[in-house]
C-alpha positions as MATLAB code, in Angstrom:
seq = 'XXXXXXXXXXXXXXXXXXXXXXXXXXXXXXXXXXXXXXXXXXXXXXXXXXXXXXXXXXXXXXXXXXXXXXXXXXXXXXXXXXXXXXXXXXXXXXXXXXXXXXXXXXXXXXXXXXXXXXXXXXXXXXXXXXXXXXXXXXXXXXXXXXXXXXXXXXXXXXXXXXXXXXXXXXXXXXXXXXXXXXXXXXXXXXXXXXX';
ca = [
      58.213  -58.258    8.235;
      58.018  -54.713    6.822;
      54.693  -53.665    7.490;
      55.052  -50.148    6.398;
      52.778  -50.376    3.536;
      50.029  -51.965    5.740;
      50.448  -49.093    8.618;
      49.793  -46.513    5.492;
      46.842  -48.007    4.010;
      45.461  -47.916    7.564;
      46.107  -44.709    8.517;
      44.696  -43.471    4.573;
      41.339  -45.465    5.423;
      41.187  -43.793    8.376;
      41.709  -40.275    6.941;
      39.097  -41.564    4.542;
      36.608  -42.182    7.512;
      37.173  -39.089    9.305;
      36.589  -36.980    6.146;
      33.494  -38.571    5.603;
      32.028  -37.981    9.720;
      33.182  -34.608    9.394;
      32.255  -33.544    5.651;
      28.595  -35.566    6.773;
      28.470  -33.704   10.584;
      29.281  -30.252    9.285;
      27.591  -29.829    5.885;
      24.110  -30.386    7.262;
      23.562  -27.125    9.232;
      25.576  -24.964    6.760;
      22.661  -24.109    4.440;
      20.322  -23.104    7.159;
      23.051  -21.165    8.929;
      23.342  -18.864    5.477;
      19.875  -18.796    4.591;
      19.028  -17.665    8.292;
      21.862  -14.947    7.750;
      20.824  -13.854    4.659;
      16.938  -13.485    5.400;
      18.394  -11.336    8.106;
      19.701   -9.216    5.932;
      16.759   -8.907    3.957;
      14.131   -8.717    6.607;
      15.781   -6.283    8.986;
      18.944   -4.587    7.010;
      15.888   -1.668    5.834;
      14.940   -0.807    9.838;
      18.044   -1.001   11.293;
      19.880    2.763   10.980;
      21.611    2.426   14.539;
      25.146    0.710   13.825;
      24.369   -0.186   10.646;
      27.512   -0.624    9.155;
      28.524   -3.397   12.080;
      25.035   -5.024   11.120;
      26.060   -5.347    7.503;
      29.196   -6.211    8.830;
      28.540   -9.027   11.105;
      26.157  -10.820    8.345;
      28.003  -10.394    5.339;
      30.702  -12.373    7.715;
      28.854  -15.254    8.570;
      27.464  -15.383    5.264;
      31.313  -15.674    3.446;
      33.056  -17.827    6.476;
      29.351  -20.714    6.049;
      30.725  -20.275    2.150;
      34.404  -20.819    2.968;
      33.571  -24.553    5.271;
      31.322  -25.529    2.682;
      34.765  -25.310    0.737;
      36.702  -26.697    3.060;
      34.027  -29.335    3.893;
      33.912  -29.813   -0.322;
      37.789  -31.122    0.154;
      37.304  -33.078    2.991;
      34.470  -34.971    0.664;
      36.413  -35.005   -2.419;
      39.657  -36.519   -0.055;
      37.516  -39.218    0.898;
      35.800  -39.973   -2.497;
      39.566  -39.663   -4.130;
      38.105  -39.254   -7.422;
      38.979  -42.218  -10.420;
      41.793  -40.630  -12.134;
      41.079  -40.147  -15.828;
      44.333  -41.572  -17.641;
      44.980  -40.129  -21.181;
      48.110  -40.069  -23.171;
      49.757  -36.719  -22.305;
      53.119  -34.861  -22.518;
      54.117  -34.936  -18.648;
      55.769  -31.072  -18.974;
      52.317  -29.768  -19.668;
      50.577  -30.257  -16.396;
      54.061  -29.475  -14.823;
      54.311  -26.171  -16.776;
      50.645  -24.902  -15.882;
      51.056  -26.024  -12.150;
      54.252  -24.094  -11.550;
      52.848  -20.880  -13.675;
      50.044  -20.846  -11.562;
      51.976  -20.214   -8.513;
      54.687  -17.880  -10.007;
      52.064  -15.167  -11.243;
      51.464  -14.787   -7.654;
      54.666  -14.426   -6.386;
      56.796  -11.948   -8.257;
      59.329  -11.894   -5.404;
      60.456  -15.405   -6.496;
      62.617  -15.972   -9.551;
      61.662  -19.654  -11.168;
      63.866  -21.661  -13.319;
      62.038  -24.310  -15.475;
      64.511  -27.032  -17.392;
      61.917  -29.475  -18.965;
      64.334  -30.659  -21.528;
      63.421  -30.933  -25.244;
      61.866  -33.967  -25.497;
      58.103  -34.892  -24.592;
      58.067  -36.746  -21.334;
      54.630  -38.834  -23.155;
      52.742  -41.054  -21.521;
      49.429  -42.079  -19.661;
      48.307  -39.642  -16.612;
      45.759  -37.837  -15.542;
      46.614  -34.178  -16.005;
      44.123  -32.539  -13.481;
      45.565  -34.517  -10.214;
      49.207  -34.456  -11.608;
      48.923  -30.301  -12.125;
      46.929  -30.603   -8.176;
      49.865  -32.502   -7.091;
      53.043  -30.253   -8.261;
      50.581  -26.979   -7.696;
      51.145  -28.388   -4.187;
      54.640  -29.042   -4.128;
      55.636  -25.799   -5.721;
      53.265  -24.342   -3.531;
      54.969  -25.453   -0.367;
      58.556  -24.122   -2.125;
      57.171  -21.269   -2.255;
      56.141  -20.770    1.030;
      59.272  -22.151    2.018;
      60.883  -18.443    1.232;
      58.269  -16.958    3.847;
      60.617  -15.421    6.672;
      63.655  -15.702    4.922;
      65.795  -13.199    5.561;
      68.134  -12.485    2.388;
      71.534  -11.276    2.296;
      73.480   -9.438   -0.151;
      70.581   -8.635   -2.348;
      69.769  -12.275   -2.582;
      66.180  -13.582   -3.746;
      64.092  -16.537   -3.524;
      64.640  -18.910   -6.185;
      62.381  -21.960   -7.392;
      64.344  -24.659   -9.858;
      61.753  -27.526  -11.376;
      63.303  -29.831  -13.582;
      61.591  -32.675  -15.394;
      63.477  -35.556  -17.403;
      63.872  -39.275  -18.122;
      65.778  -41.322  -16.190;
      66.226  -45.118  -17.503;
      62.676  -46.044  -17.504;
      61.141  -43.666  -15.145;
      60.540  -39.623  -15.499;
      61.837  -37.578  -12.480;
      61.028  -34.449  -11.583;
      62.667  -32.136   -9.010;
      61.153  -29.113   -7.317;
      64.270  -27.204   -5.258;
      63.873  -24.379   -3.040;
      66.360  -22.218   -1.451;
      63.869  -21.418    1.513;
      63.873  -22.320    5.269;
      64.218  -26.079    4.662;
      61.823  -29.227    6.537;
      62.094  -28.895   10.052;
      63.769  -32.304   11.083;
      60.862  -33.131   13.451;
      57.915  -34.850   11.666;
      59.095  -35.591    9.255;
      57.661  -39.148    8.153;
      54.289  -37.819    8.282;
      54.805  -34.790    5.323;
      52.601  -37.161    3.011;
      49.923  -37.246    4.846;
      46.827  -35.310    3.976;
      46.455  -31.412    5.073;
      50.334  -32.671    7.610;
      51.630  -28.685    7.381;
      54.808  -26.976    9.104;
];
């Protein structure tokens, strides 16, 4: 029997679990860590003149890496919530669109060549996790040109193409970076899996 639907649903619920222990484990202490840091500040930043600028230094750092777990800790929660998707009748270019624009305003270095076609790719999505989803995807193409070493003047180059195909939509994302490393390979869809 193929059982590799089973073995995925598994190892999803147990992301799920682990993202909840850790979101649960590490969120409680955060606020007292950054109020404690911050009252510091306060309380003591107006005596202190000896190495002052390592004082500020050193509490304006634990202050902004407490805010950057709770962010991190935010996405573990929201990964094991997975939020109901809101469905709405939509043009499937649109999320596509803002997703890849989003990435290509910060990387100038990278030529991108949309083909959407001229007909609306309509129907029912939800537009925030389908834009989260190819923000990803393009994301990782980009990144894929990190360490590439051109020749010949050549440049880093993202194609996305979206169209209809019988009766589904397809939608490609091509890179002409480093490539997947071969090993690993069957686990690139799980969550936070990076190369």
């Amino acid at each position: 029997d193929d059982i590799t639907d089973l073995l995925s649903a598994q190892r999803t619920g147990a992301w799920s679990d682990v993202a909840r222990r850790i979101a649960h484990e590490i969120k409680n202490p955060l606020t007292p860590i950054q109020l404690s840091a911050e009252r510091i500040r306060r309380r003591y930043g107006k005596v202190i003149t000896e190495d002052r600028e390592v004082f500020d230094q050193c509490t304006d750092t634990i202050i902004r890496q407490v805010e950057d777990i709770g962010r991190m800790v935010d996405e573990f929660s929201s990964f094991a919530r997975m939020p109901k998707p809101e469905m709405k009748a939509i043009d499937l270019r649109e999320p596509l669109r803002e997703a890849s624009f989003l990435v290509e305003v910060s990387r100038s270095d990278i030529t991108f060549e949309r083909d959407f076609g001229n007909e609306p790719l309509k129907g029912t999505f939800d537009s925030r996790l389908l834009a989260q989803a190819f923000g990803n995807v393009v994301k990782n193409a980009a990144e894929a040109m990190e360490g590439v070493t051109w020749e010949n003047g050549g440049h880093g180059v993202i194609r996305i193409r979206a169209r209809h195909e019988a009766d589904t939509y397809r939608v490609d994302v091509m890179d002409n970076g480093k490539g997947l490393p071969r090993e690993n390979r069957q686990r690139l869809l799980e969550p936070y899996m990076t190369t």
